[in-house]
N, C-alpha and C positions, 0 to 999 in steps of 0.2 A: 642600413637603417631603413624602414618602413617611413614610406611617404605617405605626407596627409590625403588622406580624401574625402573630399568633402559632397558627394554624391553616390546613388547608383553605379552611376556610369563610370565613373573612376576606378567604381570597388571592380565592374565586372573587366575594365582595362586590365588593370594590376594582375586580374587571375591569369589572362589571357596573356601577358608579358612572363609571368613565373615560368611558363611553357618554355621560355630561350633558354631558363636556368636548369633545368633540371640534365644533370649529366655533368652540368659544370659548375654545380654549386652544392656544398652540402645539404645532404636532404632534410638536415635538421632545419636548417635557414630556410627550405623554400617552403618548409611546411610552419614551420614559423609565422612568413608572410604569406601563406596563405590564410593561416588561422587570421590573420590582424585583418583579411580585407572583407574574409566574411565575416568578421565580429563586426567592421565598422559600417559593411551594407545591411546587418539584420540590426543596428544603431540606428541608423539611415530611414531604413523602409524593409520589415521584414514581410509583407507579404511578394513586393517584388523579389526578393533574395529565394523565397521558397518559389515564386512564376518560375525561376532560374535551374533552380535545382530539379522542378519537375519536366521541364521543355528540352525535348527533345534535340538540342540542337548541334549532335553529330561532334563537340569537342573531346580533347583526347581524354582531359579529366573528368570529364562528366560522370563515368559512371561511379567515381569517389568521392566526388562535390556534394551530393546530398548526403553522406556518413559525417562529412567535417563539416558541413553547416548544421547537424542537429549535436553532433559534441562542441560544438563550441556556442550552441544557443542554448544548451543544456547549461552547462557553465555560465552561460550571462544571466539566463532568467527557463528556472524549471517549470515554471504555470505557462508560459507563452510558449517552449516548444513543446511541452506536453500536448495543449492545446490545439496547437498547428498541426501535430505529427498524426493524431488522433482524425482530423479532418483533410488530411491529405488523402492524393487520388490512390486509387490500392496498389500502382505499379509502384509510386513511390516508397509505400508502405513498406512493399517484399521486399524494395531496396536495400534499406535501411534498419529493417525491423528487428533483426537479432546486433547490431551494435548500437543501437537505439536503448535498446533495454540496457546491455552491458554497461554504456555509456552513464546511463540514468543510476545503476546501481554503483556505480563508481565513488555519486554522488551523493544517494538517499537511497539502500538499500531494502531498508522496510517497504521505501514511498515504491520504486520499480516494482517490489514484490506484490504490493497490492492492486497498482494498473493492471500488470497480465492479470489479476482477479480481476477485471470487470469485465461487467457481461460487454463489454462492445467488441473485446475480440474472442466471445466464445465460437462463430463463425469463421474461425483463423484458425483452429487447433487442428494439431500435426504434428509432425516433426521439428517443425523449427521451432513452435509454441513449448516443445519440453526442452530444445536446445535449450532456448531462451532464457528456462525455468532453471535450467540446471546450471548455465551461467551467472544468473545474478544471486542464487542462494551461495556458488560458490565463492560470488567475489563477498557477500554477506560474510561466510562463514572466515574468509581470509581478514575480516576485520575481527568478529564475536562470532566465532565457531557455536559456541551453547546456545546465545541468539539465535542461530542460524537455525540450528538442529532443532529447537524447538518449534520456530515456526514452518520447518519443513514438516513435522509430524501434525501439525494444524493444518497443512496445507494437503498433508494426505490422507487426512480424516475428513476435510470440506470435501474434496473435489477429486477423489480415490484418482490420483495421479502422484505415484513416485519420484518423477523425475529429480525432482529437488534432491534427495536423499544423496543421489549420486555424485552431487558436486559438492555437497557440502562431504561429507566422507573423505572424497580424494583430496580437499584442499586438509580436512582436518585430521585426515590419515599421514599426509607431509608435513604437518606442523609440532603435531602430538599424536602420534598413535595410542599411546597408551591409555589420555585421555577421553578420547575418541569410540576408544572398545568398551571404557567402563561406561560413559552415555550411553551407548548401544545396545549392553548389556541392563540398563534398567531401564529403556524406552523402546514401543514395539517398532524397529526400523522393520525397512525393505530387504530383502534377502542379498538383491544384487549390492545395495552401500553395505551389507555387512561382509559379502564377500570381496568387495573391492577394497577392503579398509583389510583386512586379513594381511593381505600382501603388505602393507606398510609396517603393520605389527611385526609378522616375523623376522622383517628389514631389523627391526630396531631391539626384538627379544625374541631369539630364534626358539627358545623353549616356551613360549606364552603360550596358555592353556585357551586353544581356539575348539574345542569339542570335537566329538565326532562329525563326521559329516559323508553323505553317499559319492556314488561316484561321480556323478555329473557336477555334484556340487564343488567339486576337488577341480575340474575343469575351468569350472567358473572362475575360480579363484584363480586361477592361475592366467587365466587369459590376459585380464590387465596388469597383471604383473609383468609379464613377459611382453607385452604389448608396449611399456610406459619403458622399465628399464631389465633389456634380456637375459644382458649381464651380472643382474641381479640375483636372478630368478635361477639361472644358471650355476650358479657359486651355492646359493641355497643347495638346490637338487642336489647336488654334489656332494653336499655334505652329511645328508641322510641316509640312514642305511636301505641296503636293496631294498624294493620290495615298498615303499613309501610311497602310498597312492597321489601324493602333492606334487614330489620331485616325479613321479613320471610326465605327468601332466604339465610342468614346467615347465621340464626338458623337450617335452613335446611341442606345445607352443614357439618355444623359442628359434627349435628347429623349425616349424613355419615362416616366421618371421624373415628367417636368415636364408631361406631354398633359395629366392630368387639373385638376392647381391652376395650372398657366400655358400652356394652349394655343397661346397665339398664339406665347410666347417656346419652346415646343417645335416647331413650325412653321417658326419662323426657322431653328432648328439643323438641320432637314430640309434645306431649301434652302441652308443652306451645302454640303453632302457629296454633297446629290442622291441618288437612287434608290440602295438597298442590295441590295448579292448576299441581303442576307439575307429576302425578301420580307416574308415572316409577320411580321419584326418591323417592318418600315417601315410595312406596310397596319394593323399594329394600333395603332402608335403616331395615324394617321389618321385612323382609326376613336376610338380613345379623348380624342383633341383635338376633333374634332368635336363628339363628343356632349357636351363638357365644357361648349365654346361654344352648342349648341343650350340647353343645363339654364339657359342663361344670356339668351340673346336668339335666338330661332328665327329671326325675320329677318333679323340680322344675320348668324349663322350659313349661311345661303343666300347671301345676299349675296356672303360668304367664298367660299364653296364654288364658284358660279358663274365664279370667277375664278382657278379651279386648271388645271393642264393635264389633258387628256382621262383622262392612265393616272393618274392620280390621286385620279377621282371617285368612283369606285363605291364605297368601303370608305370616306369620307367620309362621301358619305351613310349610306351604313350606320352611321357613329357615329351621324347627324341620328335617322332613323328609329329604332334602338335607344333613343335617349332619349326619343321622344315617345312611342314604346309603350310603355315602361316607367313613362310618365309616365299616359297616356290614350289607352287603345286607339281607345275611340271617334272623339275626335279624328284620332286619326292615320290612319283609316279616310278620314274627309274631307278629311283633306291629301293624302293619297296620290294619292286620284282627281284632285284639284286639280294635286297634280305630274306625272302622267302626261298629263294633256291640256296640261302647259305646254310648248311646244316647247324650250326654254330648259332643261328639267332631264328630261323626259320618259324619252328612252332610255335611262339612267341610274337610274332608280328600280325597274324592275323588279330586275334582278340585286342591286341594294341592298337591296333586300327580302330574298331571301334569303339573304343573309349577316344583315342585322338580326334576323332572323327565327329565325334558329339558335341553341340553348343555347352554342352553344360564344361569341355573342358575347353572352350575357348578355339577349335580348330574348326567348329561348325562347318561342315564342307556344304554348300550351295547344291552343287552340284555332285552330289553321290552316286549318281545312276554311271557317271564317269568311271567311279572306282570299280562298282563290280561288272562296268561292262571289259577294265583290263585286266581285273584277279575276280572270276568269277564265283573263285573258293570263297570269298568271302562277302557272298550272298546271303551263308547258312552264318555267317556271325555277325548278322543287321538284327537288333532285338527290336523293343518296346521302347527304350530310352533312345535309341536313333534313329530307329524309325519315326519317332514323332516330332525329330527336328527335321528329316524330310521333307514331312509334310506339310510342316510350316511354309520351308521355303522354294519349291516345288511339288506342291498338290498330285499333279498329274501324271510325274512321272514316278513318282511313291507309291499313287493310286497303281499305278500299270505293273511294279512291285508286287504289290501285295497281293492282285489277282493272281499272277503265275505262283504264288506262295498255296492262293487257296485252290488253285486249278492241280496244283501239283498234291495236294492232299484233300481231293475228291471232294470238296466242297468242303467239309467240316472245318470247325470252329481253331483259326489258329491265332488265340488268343490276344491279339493287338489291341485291346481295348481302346487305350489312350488316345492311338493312333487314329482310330474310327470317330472317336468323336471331336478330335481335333479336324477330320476333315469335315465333319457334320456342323461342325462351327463356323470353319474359314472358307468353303466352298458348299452349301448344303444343295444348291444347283447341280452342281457335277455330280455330288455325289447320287443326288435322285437318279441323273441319267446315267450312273457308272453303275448302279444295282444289278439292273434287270442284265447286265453283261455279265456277269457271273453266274457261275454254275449253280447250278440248284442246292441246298443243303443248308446245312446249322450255320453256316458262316451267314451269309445271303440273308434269314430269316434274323439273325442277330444285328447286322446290321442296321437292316430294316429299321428295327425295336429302337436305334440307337438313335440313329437319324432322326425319327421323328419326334423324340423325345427333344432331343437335341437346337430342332428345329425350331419346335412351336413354343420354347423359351425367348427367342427375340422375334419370330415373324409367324403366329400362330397359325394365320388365315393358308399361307400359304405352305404351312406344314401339312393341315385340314386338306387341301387343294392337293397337294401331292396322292397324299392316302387316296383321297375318294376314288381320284384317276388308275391307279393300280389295280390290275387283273384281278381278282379274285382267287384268292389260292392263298398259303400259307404266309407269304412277303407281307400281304395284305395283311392280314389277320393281324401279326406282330406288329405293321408298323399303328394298326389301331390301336394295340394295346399303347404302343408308346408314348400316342399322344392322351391314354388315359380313357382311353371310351370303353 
């Protein structure tokens, strides 16, 4: 039973005691008394109760104390925490501010939907501002769906922001789909609630007459399907004839979902659809089943691997070696040489490297200049997309790269763009004095161009200052041209 308090100070005791209960007392009960001591300190004295919630002061609940004193001041009185929440300090704010709304729309979902309209947090809009938006239309629409949807399409006619569409859909695609498509179909929605409402419809009438639609839009559709329930989505695909641009797209997704906690059974869903128009996603799902199976049994995983067809190995292995570097470089140092002399995976491991090798697939090596100072063959397969994660995270030793690259083809231009201007970005110092070190030719003079271009976007004077100082000859000339003159 909840003891009286008759003070501040009681209220903030009582919080400060809950802390023995928690682990040995149901959590219903302790959040119970907790709701009772902050209703009875914002009774008491709500601007102390908010000092409390904003101060810093290093307790364990703290960073949940200001979410249950504004749902439970929301429930006492909606004008006073409106009011408070609205003139609180901004850290609090970020706190609190997406179940702040939730909370509010829990209660008065018109009233929530019309706060985030005022102008006092059009300086807040982001990400969490369309969170925000898409949570409280959907708890809207989980009361008065038609409500809801109407005032989302007013909401995207004032203030050309979708968000709304999307939760009102997915709550009113779970409740009624059928009802849901025919509002749809006579009011102009969003593309993405018309596609996320699809997937509910079929759930509920697999022959419903959803139109044509192109490829990517087949993708879309299927993403939150396969995303919310895969099983689903799964069962559908299955049951449509080959060739059904929705069920490959499913089946596809779902195989995503499933690479990393069930490899083998996202593997099978590959091989039911075969090869996808959509490459990127097929080779990553590949790549993220592999490396789930290597995290798991590296020789079996090889095993596996060995017994794929040819267009399917390289981003495989690339899962394999992504995990083992992630795991033990050194190792995988000695495996590598082990797999490149094994006839049986050999031509296959270079180009696996780097893609494993790349930040984009999560093995970002630091340190590259390591890998081809011990397998030098695979200096000729460092492109544009690894090279310029090099360069991020060693500059210098990239830079020393890519001169023997231009030294070894007589200065001319070997293409790295990307690469050039990301050092022209992150080091434009070195790179001034790594130029004039290079061999004369189309590389040297393109760089040049780059550089200063590059340069004199954040530090003009001394882009200007570079140029002026350069010899006289062609370096010169282009890097004037770059800065425009």
């Amino acid at each position: 039973m909840a003891r009286p308090l008759g003070s501040p100070a009681e209220c903030r005791a009582a919080l400060d005691d809950l802390e023995a209960l928690v682990g040995k007392t149901h959590p219903l009960v302790v959040s119970a008394l907790r709701d009772h001591a902050l209703r009875r300190w914002l009774e008491l004295n709500a601007e102390s109760a908010l000092s409390f919630a904003e101060a810093d002061v290093g307790l364990p609940y703290q960073p949940s104390i200001a979410n249950d004193l504004f749902r439970v001041w929301l429930d006492l009185d909606v004008d006073s925490a409106l009011s408070s929440f609205a003139q609180a300090s901004p850290s609090l704010v970020k706190t609190v501010r997406n179940s702040f709304f939730s909370n509010f729309a829990q209660i008065d979902p018109e009233r929530a939907v019309a706060e985030l309209a005022n102008p006092r947090w059009k300086g807040a809009r982001g990400w969490w501002h369309d969170y925000s938006t898409r949570n409280v239309f959907a708890i809207w629409a989980s009361k008065d769906p038609e409500g809801a949807a109407e005032m989302a399409l007013e909401w995207k006619n004032e203030r050309k922001d979708t968000s709304a569409f999307s939760g009102v859909a997915e709550v009113w695609g779970q409740s009624d789909p059928l009802a849901a498509w025919e509002f749809i179909q006579t009011h102009k929605f969003a593309n993405d609630a018309k596609q996320m409402l699809i997937g509910y419809l079929l759930e509920r009438d697999p022959e419903a007459d959803i139109g044509e639609h192109k490829d990517h839009q087949w993708r879309r559709i299927a993403r939150p399907w396969a995303d919310r329930d895969y099983q689903s989505a799964i069962d559908f695909a299955r049951s449509r004839p080959e060739g059904d641009p929705l069920a490959h797209q499913l089946i596809l997704r779902a195989a995503s979902k499933l690479a990393s906690s069930e490899p083998e059974h996202a593997m099978e869903l590959l091989n039911e659809r075969g090869p996808s128009d959509w490459e990127y996603d097929y080779n990553g799902i590949l790549w993220q089943a592999f490396a789930s199976m290597a995290a798991s049994d590296l020789d079996q995983s090889l095993e596996r691997w060995r017994g794929l067809p040819e267009e399917l190995r390289t981003f495989s292995l690339a899962g394999i070696i992504t995990q083992q570097h992630a795991t033990d470089q050194n190792e995988t140092l000695k495996n590598l040489r082990t797999w490149i002399d094994d006839p049986s995976i050999g031509e296959a491991v270079l180009p696996a490297m780097a893609i494993a090798l790349s930040h984009g697939h999560g093995g970002g090596a630091q340190d590259l200049g390591s890998f081809i100072e011990e397998f030098p063959e695979f200096g000729t397969h460092v492109g544009e997309y690894l090279l310029q994660g090099w360069v991020r995270t060693d500059p210098e030793a990239a830079a020393g790269f890519i001169a023997k690259k231009v030294e070894a083809n007589g200065g001319k231009d070997i293409g790295e763009n990307s690469s050039i201007a990301e050092l022209a970005f992150s080091r434009p110092e070195f790179t001034a004095g790594w130029l004039p070190t290079l061999p004369e030719g189309e590389f040297q003079i393109t760089t040049a161009a780059s550089l200063a271009a590059n340069w004199s976007r954040f530090s003009p004077d001394a882009a200007a200052a570079w140029v002026e100082g350069l010899a006289d000859g062609a370096m010169k000339d282009a890097a004037a041209k770059g800065l425009g003159k």
